[in-house]
C-alpha positions in Angstrom: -4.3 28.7 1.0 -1.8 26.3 2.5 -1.5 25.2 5.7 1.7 24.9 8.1 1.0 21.3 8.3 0.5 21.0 4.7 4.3 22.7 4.0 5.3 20.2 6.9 4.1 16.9 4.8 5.5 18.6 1.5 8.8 19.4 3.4 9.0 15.8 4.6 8.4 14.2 1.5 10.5 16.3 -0.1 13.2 15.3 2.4 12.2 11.6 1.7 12.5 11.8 -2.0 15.6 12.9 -1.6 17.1 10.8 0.8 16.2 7.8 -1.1 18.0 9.5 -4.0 20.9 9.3 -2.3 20.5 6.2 -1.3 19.5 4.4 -5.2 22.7 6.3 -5.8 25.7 4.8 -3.4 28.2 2.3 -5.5 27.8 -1.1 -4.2 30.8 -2.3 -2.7 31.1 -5.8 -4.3 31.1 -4.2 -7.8 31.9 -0.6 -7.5 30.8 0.3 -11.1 27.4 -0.3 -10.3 24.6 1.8 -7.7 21.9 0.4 -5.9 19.3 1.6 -8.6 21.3 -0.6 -11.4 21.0 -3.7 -8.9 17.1 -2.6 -8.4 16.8 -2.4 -11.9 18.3 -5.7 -12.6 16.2 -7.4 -9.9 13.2 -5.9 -11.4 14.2 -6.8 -14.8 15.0 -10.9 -13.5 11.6 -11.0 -12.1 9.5 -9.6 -15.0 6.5 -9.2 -12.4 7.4 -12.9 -10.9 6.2 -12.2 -7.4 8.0 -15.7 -6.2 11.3 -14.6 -7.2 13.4 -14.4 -4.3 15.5 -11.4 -4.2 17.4 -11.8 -1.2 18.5 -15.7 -3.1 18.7 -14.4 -6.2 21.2 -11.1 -5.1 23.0 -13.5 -2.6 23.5 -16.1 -5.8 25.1 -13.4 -7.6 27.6 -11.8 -5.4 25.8 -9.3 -3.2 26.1 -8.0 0.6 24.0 -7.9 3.5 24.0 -3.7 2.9 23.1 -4.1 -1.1 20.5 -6.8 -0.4 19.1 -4.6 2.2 18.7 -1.6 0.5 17.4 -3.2 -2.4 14.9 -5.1 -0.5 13.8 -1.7 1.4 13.4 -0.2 -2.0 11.2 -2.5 -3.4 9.1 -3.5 -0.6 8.5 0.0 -0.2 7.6 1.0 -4.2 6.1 -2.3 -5.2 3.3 -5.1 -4.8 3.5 -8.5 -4.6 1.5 -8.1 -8.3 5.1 -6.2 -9.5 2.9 -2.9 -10.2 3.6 0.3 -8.4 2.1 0.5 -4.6 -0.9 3.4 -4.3 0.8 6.6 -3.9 4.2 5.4 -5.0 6.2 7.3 -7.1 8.3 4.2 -8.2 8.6 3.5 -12.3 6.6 0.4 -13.6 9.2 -2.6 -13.9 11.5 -2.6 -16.7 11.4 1.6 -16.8 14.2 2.3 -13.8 
């Protein structure tokens, strides 16, 4: 049987899931052809599993906002270790697969 406070955590999660969604799919605005989840992807891809890569360098280096940095940064803090592998519970692709 389920539980209000089960339907609760599934509710929120599904709000969070898609929420971030939304937000892996806004356009950057310094190159419009492009969403946040291509710029995670290409961040991911740039530091094949190099934990010392600096992202917020690396996306400054090549063009990117404040906003795009953030979000990207949120994104993988949130999904990934310092090892590059998926954080417990995440639901995050291994590197390479966004």
């Amino acid at each position: 049987m389920t539980t209000s406070i089960e339907r609760a955590d599934d509710d929120l999660a599904r709000q969070r899931r898609k929420r971030e969604t939304r937000a892996l799919g806004r356009r950057v605005a310094e190159f419009p052809d492009m969403t946040v989840a291509d710029v995670v992807a290409d961040v991911l891809a740039a530091s094949e599993g190099d934990v010392s890569l600096d992202v917020a360098g690396y996306l400054a280096v090549a063009g990117y906002g404040n906003d795009t940095i953030e979000a990207v940064l949120a994104y993988v803090h949130r999904h990934y270790r310092p090892s590059g592998s998926p954080a417990a519970g995440s639901t995050a692709p291994q590197l390479g697969q966004l």
